[in-house]
N, C-alpha and C positions, 0 to 999 in steps of 0.2 A: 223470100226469106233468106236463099242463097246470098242473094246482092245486100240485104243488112247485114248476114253472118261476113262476109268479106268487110263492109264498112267497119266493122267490129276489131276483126283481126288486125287490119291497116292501122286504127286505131293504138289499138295495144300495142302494133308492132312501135309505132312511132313515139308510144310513153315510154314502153322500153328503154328507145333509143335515147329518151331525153334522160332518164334515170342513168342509163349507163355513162351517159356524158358527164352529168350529175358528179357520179363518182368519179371520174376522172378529175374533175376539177381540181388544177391545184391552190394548195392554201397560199395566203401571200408571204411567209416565210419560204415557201419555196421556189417564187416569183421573184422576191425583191431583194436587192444586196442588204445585206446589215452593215450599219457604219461605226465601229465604236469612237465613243467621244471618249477622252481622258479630260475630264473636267477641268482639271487644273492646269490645263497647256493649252485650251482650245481657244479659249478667249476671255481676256478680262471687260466686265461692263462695268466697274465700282471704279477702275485705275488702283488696285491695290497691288499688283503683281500678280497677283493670284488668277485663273478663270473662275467662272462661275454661270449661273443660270440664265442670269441674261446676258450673259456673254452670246451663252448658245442660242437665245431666242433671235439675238442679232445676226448670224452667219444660220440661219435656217434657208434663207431665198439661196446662198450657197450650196446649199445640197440639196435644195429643191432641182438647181442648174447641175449638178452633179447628177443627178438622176437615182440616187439612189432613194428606196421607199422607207427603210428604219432604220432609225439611232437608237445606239446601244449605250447608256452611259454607263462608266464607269461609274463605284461610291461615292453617293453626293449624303449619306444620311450620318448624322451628331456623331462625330469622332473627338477623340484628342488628337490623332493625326500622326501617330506612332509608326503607324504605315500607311499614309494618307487615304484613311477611309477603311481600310479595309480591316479598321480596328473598332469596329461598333458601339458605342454607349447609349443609344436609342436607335432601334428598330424603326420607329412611326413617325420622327423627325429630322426636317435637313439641318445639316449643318452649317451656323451663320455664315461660315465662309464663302458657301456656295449660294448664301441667299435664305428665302422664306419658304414655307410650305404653300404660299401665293404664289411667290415665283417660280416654283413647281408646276403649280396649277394651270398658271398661267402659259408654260411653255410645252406642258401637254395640250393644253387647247389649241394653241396658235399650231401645232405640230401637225394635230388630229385634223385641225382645217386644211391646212396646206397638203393632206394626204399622207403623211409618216406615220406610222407606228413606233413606239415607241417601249424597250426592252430596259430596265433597270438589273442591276447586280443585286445578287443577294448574297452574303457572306454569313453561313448558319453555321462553321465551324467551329468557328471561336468567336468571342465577344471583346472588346476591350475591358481591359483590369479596373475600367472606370467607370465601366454599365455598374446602375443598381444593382444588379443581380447579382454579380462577383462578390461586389462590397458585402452584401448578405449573406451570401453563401460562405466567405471568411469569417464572419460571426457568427455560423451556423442556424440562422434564423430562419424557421421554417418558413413559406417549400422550398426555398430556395438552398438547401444545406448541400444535397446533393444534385444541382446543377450542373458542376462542374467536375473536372476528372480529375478529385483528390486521392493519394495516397502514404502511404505514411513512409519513413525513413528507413533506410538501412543504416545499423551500426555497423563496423567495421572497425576494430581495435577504439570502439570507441569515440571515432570518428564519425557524422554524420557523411550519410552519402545517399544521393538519388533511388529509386525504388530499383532502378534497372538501367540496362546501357540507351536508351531511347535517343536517339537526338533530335535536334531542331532541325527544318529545311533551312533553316538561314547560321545554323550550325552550332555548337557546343550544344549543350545538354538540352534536353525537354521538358526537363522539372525546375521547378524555380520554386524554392521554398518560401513559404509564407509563414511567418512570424507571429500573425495576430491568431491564425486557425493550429498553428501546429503542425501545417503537412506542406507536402511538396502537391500544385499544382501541373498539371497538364500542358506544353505551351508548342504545338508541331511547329508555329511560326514563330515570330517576334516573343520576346518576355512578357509585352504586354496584351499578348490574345490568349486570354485561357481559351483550352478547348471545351467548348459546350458536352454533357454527359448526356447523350444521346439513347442511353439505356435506360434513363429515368424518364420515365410517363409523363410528369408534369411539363417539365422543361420542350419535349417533343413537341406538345401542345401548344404550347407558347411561340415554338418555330411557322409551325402549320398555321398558327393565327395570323403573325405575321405575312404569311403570303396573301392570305385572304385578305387582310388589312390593303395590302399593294394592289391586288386585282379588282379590288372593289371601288379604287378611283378611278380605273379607267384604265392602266395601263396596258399593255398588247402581249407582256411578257418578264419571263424574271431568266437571268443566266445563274443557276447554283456555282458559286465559287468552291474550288477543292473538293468537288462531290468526291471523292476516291478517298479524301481523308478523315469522311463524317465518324465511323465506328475502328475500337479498337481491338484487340485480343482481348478478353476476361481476364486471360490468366496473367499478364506481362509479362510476358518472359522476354528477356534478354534476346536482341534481335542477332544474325549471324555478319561475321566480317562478309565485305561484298570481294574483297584480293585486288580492289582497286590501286594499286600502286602509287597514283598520282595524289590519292587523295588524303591528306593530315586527319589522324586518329579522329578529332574532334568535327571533321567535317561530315555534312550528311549524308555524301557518294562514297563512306568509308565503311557502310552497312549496307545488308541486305531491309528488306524493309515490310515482311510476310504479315509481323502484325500491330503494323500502322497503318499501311497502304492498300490499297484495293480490296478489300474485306468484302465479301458478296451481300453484307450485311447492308451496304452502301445504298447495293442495286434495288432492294429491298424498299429502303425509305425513299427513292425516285420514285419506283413504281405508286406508293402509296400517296406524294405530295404531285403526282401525275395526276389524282384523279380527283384534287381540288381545281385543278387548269381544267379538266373538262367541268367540274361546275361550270364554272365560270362560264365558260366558252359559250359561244351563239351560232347557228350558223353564219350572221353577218360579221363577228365579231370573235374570231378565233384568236384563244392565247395560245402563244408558245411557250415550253419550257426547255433551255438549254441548260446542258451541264457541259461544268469543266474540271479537267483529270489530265493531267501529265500522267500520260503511262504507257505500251504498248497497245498496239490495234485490238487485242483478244481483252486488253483488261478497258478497253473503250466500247466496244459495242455494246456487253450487256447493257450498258446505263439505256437503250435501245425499250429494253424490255423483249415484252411477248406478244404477236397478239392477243390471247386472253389478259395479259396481264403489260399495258402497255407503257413506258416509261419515259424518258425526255424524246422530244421533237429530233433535237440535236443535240446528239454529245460532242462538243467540242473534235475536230480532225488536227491532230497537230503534228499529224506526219511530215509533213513540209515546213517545219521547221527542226522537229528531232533528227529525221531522216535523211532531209537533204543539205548539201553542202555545195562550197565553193568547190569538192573535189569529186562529185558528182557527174555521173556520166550518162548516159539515154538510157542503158537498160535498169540503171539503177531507178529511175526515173519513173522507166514503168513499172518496177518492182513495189514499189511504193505506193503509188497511185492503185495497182492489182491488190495489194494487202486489203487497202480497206474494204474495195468495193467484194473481194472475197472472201472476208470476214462477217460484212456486215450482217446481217440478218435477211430473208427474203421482204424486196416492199418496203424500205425502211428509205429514207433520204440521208445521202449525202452533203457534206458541207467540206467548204477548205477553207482552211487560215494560214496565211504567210508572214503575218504579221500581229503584233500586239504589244502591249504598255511592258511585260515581263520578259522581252528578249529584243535581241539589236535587230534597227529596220530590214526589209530584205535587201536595201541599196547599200547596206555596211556587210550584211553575209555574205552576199553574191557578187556583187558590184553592181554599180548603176545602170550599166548597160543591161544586165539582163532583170532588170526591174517588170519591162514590157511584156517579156516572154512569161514572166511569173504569174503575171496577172492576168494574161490569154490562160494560161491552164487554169487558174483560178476560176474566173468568168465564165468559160468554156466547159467545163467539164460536167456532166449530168452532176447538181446537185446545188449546195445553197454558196455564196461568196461571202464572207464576212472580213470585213475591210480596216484596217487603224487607221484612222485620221492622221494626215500627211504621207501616206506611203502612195497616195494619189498622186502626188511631187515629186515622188521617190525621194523623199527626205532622208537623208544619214545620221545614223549617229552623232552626238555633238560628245566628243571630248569633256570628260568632269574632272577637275584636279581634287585631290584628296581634302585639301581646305573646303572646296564646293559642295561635295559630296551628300545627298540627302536621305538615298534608299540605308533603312533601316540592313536590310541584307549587305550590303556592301560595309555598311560602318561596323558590323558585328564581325566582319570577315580580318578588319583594320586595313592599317595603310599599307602593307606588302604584298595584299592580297584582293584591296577591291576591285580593283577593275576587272576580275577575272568573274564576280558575279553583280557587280551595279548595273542596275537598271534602268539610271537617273538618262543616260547618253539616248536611249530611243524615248524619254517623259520630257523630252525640251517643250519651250512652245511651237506651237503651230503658225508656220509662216508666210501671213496671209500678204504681204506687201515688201517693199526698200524704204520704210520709212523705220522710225527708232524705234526697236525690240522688235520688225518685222512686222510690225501693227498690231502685236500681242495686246500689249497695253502701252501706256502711255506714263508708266509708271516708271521710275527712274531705274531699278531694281525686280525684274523679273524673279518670281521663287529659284528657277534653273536658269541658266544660261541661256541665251538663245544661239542657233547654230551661226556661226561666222559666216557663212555660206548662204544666210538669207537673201543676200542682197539680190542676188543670181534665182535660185531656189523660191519661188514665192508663187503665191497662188497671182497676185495681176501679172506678174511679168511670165508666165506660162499662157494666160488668156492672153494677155495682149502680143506676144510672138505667135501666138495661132492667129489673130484677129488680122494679125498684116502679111500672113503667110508664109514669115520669116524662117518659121520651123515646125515642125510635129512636138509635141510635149508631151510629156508622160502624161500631163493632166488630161489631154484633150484626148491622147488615146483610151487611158482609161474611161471618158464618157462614153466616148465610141464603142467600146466594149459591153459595158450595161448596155446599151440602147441594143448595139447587139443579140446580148443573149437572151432579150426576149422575146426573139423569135424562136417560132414552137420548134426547129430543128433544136434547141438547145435546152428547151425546157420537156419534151420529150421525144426528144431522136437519140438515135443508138447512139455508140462510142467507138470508134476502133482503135488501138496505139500500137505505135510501128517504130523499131530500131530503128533507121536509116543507115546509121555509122556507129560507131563507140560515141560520137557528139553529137549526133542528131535525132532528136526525137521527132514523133510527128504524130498527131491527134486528128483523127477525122471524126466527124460528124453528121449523120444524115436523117431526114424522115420521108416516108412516100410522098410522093409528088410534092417534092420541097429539093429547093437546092442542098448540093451537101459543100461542107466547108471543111477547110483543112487548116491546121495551125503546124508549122514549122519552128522549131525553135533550135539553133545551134549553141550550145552549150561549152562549144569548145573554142581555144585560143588561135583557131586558125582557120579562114576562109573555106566556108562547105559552099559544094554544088548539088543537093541530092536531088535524087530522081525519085519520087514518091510513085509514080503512076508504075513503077514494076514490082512496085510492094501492092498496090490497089489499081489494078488495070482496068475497073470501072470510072475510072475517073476519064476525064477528056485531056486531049494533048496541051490545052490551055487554059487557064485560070484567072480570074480577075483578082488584084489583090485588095484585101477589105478593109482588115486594120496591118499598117506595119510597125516596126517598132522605129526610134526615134535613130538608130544606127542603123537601118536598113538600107535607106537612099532608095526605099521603092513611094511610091505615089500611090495613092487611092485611086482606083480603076483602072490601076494598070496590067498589062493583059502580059502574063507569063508562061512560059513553057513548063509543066510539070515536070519533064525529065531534066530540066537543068537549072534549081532555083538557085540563084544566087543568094549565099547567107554569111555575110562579115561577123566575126567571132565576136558570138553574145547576142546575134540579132536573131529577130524572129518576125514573124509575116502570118495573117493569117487571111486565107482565097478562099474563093467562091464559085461555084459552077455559074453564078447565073448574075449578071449584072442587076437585074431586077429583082432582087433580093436587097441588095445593100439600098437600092432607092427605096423599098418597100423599110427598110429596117431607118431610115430619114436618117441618117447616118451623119450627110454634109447638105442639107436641105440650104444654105447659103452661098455652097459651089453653083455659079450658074454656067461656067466655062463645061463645057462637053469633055471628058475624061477622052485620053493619050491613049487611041491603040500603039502596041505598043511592037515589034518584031519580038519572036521569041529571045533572039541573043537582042534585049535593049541596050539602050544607050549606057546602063551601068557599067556593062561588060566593054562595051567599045571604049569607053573612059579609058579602064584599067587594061586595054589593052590585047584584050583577047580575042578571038575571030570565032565565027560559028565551026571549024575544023577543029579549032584548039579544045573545044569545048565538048 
């Protein structure tokens, strides 16, 4: 009886175990990079200038070889294109530009086979001034009357004037009166997005269907556009000057913004459209819901939720690009990086973004050189990487002249003032070759410019300088990097961050009986040597190096001294305790030559001169 009660226990113990593993498992949002696509730069399949759907279905084996597991599209559904998509006049339809609701179909199939997931935009804000529902709700023709956020005028000597000092993000006023209804419209962005009236029950319902509609073909996820600007104050009052000095009366940074902006009302309608995503959801087959919020860390977590009451997967991180700069220094570095993860909520996943369609590449912020370093913290750091198409190439900014000009925000600001907010310079196309427009299209006339710098800058000629070993490329480091972090040191091993100097930061990385890994990155404009092993004296005297950056002049498997890495200004490196890790992680499975030991002072240092005394 003894010997079955033990077979018993063994048992349980070992269901346990599998349950408790169970739960550990993570979802594949927080396994696989997110790639956003901007539709309209990616790639043309029609030859009209424009991208489109099967642009995308064609560069898919591209991100298949890229490694990364979902795409994220930017607005492919029926606009007039006032803000290219993100001005809605059907929810349930693409728009011809980008193709059919076949080739929709069709490029979620082909996607789902090749193993991606795939995450759509959802913009619930506002609609465009050309959806049904606006046109109706200006004729006040029920339910549609109150949709939208109307109110009535203020006189002033007689003079019509807006209900209140409100403004637009893209600047002057918020109201834009309408003619045929009698009142001034709601409008936080563009003239032509009224804002949806999110306190009216009908309208709510119509948003919520909407998702259902999206999750119910298959897709893997929706990113909320603007969550922070869904609900407004009741009462409208007049918002407070913000003392911004730099900023003209009529621009949006010339106000404080208590009630327009981050309303807890927000957090609210997440938590509730969260727990249509768990309809949905299967265990084979888990949606994500991400939001996004330009705001501080404290006005970004709640969108988090509660455990009992749980809210988006990911809310948007855009600490690294609000917070960090080209005048950026190590401790700022880690001050940043501590913010969120000591805000966030307990159990909750983190995510970084360095990049996106609405601010300049990281290669125009920072400079190119330290493109590599951003994206080791990126990839590296406990939590999810969400990546813009081309910043894989470290692609820069393309130059827009005032005649070229297309972002709606930039042309509202005029010609003395755009370039201080256009967004058109990081929306070029995507430069996937040196042939004409970069192999965008074939079209004689691209929508944007394409960068003059293509010819150099391109996705073959980055494979094909790694393919003859000519050089390291952002592109190739960057696979390096994915293929990297997923190993479990990086999907669940601790974090440690270490000053070094005013320029040097330094990230380790470890888990039990796993190697641990270290990333270096020098931040500053002059040759570092730091010694990491007297900030973390569990490390070994030597290190193998696993990814370096493209100005490092170190090698893959090159065996370094901790206490004196050499780092040229803006490079960055990231080593390894254990050679049998980066073979484990198939890193350079085409390397057949045996990796360079290396003397601690290498051959870098004897180049420029230096002796192991100097050092």
């Amino acid at each position: 009886m003894s010997k079955l009660l033990s077979i018993l226990v063994v048992v349980l113990c070992f269901s346990t175990l599998q349950c408790a593993e169970k739960k550990k498992q993570l979802e594949w949002w927080q396994t696989e990079v997110i790639y956003q696509i901007y539709p309209r730069s990616f790639k043309d399949g029609n030859a009209d200038g424009v991208g489109d759907l099967k642009g995308i279905v064609e560069k898919l084996p591209y991100l298949k070889q890229l490694g990364v597991g979902c795409i994220w599209l930017s607005p492919i559904l029926k606009s007039p294109m006032a803000d290219f998509g993100y001005d809605v006049s059907n929810f349930r339809e693409i728009d011809p530009i980008f193709g059919t609701m076949n080739d929709f179909d069709r490029l979620l199939r082909k996607a789902h086979l090749m193993g991606f997931k795939v995450v759509m935009d959802y913009v619930p804000n506002h609609t465009s001034n050309q959806h049904e529902w606006f046109e109706k709700s200006a004729k006040r023709i029920p339910p549609y009357t109150e949709y939208y956020v109307w109110k009535d005028a203020k006189y002033i000597n007689g003079k019509r004037e807006p209900p209140n000092n409100w403004l637009s993000s893209f600047g002057k006023s918020a109201w834009e009166w309408n003619e045929e209804r009698g009142q001034y419209y709601l409008h936080q962005f563009a003239v032509q997005q009224p804002d949806i009236n999110f306190r009216n029950a009908v309208v709510y319902e119509e948003m919520k269907n909407n998702i259902i509609f999206w999750l119910s073909k298959g897709i893997d996820g929706l990113r909320i556009d603007s969550a922070n600007f869904l609900i407004e104050d009741e009462q409208f009052l007049d918002e407070p000057p913000s003392g911004d000095t730099f900023a003209l009366p009529d621009e949006y940074l010339s106000l404080k913004h208590p009630y327009t902006l981050d309303r807890p009302e927000n957090v609210e309608i997440i938590k509730d459209w969260r727990k249509i995503f768990d309809q949905y959801s299967t265990k084979q087959k888990p949606k994500v819901m991400i939001t996004e919020a330009y705001s501080n860390v404290k006005n970004i977590v709640p969108f988090y939720g509660t455990e009992a009451e749980p809210g988006a997967h990911l809310p948007f991180n855009f600490l690294m690009i609000i917070e960090v700069g080209r005048e950026s220094n190590a401790q700022m570095l880690r001050d940043m990086i501590s913010s969120w993860y000591d805000n966030a909520p307990r159990g909750s996943w983190a995510n970084w973004v360095i990049g996106n369609h609405d601010n300049p590449r990281p290669a125009t912020r920072y400079g190119h050189f330290l493109v590599d370093g951003l994206h080791m913290l990126q990839m590296l750091l406990p939590g999810t990487a969400i990546v813009y198409n081309g910043d894989e190439l470290g692609m820069e900014d393309t130059l827009i002249r005032w005649d070229e000009t297309k972002d709606p925000k930039a042309l509202t600001a005029g010609k003395l003032r755009y370039h201080l907010v256009s967004r058109d310079g990081c929306r070029t196309p995507m430069q996937w070759d040196d042939s004409i427009n970069a192999g965008f299209t074939t079209y004689l006339q691209p929508w944007l410019p394409v960068n003059p710098g293509y010819f150099k800058v391109n996705v073959k000629h980055e494979l094909l300088r790694n393919s003859f070993d000519l050089n390291i490329t952002h592109l190739n480091i960057f696979r390096d990097l994915v293929k990297l972090r997923r190993n479990i040191v990086f999907q669940r091993g601790d974090m440690n961050m270490y000053v070094l100097s005013e320029w040097v930061f330094a990230l380790t990385r470890s888990y039990p009986d796993h190697a641990t890994f270290v990333v270096l990155i020098n931040l500053g404009s002059e040759i570092a040597i730091p010694n990491i092993i007297d900030q973390r004296p569990s490390l070994p005297e030597y290190m193998s190096v696993v990814v370096p950056s493209v100005n490092s002049n170190y090698k893959h498997g090159e065996i370094v001294s901790t206490r004196k890495v050499f780092l040229r200004p803006k490079a960055s490196v990231v080593l390894t305790t254990s050679e049998e890790e980066v073979e484990a992680a198939n890193i350079h499975p085409n390397t057949d030559e045996k990796k360079e030991k290396r003397h601690p002072v290498s051959s870098l240092f004897e180049k420029l001169g230096y002796s192991e005394t100097e050092l």
